[in-house]
C-alpha positions as CSV (number, residue, x, y, z in Angstrom):
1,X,14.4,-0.7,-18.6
2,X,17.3,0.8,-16.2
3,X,16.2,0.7,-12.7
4,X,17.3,3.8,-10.6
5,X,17.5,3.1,-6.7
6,X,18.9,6.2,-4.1
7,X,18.4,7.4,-0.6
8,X,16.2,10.9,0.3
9,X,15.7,12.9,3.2
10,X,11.8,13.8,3.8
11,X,9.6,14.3,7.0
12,X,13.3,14.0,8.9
13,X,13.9,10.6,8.0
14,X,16.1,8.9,5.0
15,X,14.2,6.5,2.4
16,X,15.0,4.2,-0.1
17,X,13.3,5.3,-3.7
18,X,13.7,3.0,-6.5
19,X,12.2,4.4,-9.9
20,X,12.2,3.5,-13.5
21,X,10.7,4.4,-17.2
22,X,11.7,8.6,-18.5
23,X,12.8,11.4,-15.8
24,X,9.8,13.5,-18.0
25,X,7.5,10.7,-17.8
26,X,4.0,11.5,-15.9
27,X,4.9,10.3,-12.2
28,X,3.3,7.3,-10.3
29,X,4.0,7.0,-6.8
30,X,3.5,3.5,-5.3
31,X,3.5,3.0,-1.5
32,X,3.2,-0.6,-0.4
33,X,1.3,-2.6,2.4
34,X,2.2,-3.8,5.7
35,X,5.1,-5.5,6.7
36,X,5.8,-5.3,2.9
37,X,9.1,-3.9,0.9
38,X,9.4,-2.3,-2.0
39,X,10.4,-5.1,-3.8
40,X,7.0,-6.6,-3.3
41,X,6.0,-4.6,-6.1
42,X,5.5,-6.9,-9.3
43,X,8.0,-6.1,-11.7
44,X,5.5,-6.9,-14.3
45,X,3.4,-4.5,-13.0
46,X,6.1,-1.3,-12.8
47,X,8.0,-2.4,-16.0
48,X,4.9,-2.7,-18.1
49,X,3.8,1.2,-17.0
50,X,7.4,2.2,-17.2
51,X,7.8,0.8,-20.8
52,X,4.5,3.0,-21.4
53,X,6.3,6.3,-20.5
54,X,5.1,7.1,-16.8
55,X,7.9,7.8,-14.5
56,X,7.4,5.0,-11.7
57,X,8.4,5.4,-8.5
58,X,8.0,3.2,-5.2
59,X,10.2,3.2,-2.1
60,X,10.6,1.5,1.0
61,X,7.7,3.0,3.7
62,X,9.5,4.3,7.4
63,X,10.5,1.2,9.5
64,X,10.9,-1.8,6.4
65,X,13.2,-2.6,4.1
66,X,16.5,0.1,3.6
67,X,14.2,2.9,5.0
68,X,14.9,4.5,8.1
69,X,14.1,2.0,11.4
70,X,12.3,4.1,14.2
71,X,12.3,3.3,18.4
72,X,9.4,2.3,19.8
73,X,8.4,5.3,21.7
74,X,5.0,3.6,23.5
75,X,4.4,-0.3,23.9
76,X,1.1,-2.2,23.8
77,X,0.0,-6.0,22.9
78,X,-1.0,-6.3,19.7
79,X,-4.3,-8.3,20.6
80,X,-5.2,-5.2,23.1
81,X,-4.3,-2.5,20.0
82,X,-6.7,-4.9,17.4
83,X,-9.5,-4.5,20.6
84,X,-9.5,-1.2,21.5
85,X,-9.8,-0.6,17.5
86,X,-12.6,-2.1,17.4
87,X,-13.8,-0.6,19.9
88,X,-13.2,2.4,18.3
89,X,-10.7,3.9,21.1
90,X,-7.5,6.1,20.7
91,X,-4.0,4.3,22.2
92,X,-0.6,6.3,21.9
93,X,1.2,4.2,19.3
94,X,5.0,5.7,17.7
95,X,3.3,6.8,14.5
96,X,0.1,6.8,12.8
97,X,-0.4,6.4,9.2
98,X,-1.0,10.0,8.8
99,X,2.8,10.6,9.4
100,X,3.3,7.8,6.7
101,X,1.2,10.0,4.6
102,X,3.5,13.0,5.2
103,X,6.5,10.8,4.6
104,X,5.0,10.4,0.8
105,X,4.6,13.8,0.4
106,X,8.1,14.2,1.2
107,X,9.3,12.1,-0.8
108,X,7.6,14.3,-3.5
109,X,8.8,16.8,-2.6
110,X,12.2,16.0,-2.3
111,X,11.8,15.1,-6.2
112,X,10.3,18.2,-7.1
113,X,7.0,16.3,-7.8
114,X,4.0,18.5,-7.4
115,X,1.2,16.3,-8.7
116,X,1.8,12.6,-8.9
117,X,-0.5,9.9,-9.6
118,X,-0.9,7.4,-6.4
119,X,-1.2,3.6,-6.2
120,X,-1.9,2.0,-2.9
121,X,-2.0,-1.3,-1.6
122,X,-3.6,-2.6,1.5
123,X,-2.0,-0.2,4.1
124,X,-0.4,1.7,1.3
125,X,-4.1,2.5,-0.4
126,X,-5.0,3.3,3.8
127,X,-1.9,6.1,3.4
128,X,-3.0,7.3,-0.4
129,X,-6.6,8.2,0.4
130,X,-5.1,10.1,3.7
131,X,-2.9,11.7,1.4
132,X,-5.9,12.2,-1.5
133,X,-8.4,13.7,0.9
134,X,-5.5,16.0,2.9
135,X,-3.3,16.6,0.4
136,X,-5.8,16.7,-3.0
137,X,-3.9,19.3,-5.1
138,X,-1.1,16.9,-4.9
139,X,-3.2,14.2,-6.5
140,X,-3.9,13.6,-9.9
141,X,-5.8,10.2,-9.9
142,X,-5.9,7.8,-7.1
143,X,-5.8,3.9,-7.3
144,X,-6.7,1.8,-4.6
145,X,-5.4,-1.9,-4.3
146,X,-7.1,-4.7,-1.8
147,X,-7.7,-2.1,1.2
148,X,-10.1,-0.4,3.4
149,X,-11.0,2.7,5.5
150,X,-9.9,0.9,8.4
151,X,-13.1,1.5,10.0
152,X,-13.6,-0.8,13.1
153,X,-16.6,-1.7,11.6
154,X,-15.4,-3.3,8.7
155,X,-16.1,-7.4,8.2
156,X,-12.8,-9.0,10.4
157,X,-10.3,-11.0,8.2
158,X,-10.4,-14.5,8.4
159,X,-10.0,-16.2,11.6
160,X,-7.4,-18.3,10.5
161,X,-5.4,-15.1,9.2
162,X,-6.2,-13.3,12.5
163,X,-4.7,-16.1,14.7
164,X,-1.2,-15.4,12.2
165,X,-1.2,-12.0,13.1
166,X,-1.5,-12.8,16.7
167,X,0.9,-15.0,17.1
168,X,3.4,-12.6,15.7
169,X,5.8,-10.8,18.4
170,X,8.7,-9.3,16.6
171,X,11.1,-11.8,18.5
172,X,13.7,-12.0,16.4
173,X,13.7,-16.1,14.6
174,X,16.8,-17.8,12.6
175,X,16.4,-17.3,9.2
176,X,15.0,-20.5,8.6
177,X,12.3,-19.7,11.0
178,X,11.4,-16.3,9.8
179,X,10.8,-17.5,6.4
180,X,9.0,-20.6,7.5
181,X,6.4,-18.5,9.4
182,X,6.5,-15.6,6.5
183,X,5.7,-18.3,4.0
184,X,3.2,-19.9,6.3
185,X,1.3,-16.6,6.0
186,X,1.7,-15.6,2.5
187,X,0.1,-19.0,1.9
188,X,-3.1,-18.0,4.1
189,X,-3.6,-14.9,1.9
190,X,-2.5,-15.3,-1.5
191,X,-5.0,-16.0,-4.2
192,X,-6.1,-19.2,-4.9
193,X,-6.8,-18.9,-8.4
194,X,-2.7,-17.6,-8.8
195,X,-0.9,-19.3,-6.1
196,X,2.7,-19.0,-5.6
197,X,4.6,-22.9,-4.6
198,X,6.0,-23.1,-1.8
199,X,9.6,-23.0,-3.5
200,X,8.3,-19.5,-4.9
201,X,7.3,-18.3,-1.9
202,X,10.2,-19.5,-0.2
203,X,12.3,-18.0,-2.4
204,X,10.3,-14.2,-2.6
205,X,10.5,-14.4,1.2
206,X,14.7,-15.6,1.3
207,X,15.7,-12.7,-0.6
208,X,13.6,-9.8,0.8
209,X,14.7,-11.4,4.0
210,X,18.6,-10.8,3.0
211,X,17.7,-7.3,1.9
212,X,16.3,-6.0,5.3
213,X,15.0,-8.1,8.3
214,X,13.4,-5.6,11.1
215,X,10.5,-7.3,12.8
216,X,10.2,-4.3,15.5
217,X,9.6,-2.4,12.6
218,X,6.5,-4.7,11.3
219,X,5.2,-4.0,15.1
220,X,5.0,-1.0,14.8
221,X,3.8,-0.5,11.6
222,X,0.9,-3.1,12.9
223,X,0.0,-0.3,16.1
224,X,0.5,2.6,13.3
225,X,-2.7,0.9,11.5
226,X,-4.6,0.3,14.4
227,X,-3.9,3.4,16.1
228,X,-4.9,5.8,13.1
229,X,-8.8,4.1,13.0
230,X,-11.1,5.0,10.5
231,X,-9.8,6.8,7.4
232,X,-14.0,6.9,6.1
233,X,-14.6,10.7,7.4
234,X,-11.4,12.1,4.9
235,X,-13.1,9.6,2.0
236,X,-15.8,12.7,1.1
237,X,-12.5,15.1,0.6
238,X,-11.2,12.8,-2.0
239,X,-11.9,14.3,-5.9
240,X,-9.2,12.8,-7.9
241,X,-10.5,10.4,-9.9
242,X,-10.5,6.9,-8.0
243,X,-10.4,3.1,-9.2
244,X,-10.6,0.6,-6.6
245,X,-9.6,-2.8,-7.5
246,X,-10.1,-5.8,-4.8
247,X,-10.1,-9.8,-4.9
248,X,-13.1,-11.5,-4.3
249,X,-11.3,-13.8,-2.4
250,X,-9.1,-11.7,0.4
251,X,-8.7,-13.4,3.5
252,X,-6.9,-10.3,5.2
253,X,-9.4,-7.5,4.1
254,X,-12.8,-8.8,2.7
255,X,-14.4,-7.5,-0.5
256,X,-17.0,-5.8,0.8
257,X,-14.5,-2.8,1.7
258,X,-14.0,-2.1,-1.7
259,X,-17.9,-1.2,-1.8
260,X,-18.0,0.6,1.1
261,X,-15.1,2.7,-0.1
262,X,-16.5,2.9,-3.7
263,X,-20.3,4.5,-1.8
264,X,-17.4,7.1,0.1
265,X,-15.3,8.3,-2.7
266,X,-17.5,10.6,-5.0
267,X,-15.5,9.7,-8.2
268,X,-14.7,6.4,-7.8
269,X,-15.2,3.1,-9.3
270,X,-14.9,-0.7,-8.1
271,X,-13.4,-3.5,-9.6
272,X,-13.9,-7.3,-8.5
273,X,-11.0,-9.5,-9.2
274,X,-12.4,-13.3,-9.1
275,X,-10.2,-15.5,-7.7
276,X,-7.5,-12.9,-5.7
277,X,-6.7,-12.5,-2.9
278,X,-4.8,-10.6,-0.7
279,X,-1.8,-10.5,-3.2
280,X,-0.4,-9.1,-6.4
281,X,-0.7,-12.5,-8.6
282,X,1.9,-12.1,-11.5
283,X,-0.7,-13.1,-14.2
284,X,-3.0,-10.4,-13.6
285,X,-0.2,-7.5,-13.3
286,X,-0.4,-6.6,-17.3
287,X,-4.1,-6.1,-16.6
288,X,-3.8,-4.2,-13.5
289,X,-1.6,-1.7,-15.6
290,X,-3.5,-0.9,-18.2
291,X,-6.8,0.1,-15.9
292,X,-4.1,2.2,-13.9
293,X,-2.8,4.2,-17.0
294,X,-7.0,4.1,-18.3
295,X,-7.3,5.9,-15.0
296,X,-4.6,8.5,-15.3
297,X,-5.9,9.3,-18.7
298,X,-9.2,10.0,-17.2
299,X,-7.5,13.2,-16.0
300,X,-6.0,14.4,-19.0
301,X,-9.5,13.7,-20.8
302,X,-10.9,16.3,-18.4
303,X,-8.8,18.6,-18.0
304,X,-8.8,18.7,-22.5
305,X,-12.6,19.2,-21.6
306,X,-11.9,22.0,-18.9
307,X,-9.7,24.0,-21.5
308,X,-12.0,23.7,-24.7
309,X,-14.8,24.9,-21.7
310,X,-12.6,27.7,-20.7
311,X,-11.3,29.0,-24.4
């Protein structure tokens, strides 16, 4: 399946898109997680739904990978930023994931795409149910992967996992360095029933590293999360049809936020995933595509039903 990858202009800022599968296909827009490029995107996941005849798209979010990098326009520690989250208080950060959310629908718009289907992982499902509660007309279904409504009262990630994210400073490592601590982490989250080596990891982590290495970029994108807070008031605005699927096993954002999401969003449904964790294992990615299209059909089923209502 030919890949396509190009540069657009939305929300005043130039992205990297990459897309596959027919120009006429139904359109699935994926928008990653923290820290996280494009490229961490499963090609067994995209191919699989390409090869089924949805057009697939997924780009690199403001700040990582060949995306536009931003200035930090306010500073603040991130240990102070994850307390006064909790604590359910406001602090000026550069952006919030709201403007991510306008970046997506951007990036729609730039394609003359006015109703997409929306997969979001970890901070990218945080941006989709923005976007699905604010922007519903633009959303056909909505699929929600390992994520939360960043309400400070959710259950905390693992204290080992929170000490990682501590730790981190955006000083700027060798190579060798970088990827030694990236790998470090990816081994803290990753699902133990699928885990990666460490040559694997290494190697995923090596060659996203040569495509685009900006850690100020991760900072902020870390303040953007925190600053927003709790996404749970928009969750009662959001009617596209929802599937939330979450490992039993996350470290990073515990399973009990895909229940608390699932009681928020009216048409919604949860999945438990034993033995995942806060990745996308490879083995699991033929699965995961066939309960996203099952979802998308969901709509077309409906609005059938709404027609042979209406005639």
């Amino acid at each position: 399946m030919k890949i396509r990858e190009y540069f657009v202009a939305a929300n005043g800022l130039e992205f990297c898109v990459r897309e596959q599968g027919p120009e006429t296909g139904e359109p699935i827009v994926f928008i990653m997680g923290y820290a996280c490029q494009l490229t961490n995107w499963p090609d067994a996941l995209l191919s699989t739904l390409a090869e089924d005849g949805f057009r697939v798209i997924c780009f690199d979010n403001r700040d990582i990978g060949l995306s536009a990098k931003l200035k930090t326009l306010h500073t603040i520690d991130t240990r102070v930023a994850f307390l006064k989250h909790r604590l359910g208080r406001r602090f000026p950060a550069s952006y919030t994931l709201h403007d991510m959310a306008h970046d997506t629908v951007g990036i729609a718009d730039a394609l003359g795409l006015r109703r997409v289907h929306l997969v979001g992982a970890s901070m990218g499902g945080m941006i989709a149910q923005i976007i699905a509660a604010k922007y519903a007309p633009r959303v056909a279904s909505l699929t929600l992967l390992m994520t939360s409504n960043n309400s400070a009262r959710q259950p905390l990630p693992r204290l080992s996992v929170l000490n990682h994210f501590a730790r981190f400073r955006g000083v700027t490592d060798s190579p060798e360095e970088a990827i030694a601590r990236w790998v470090t982490m990816w081994r803290s989250i990753q699902s133990p029933a699928y885990p990666k080596s460490d040559a694997e990891l290494r190697e995923m982590i090596r060659s996203n590293y040569e495509r685009a290495y900006h850690p100020g970029g991760v900072i902020r994108q870390m303040h953007a999360i925190l600053a927003t807070g709790s996404t749970a008031s928009l969750c009662r605005h959001i009617d596209a049809p929802t599937l939330i699927m979450h490992g039993k096993e996350d470290p990073l954002v515990p399973f009990a936020n895909a229940k608390d999401l699932s009681r928020k969003i009216a048409q919604s449904v949860y999945l438990p995933i034993e033995g995942m964790g806060h990745d996308l294992p490879d083995p699991l990615m033929p699965y995961f595509a066939e309960l996203i299209a099952e979802n998308t059909r969901h709509v077309r089923a409906n609005a059938r039903s709404t027609r042979a209502l209406s005639a």
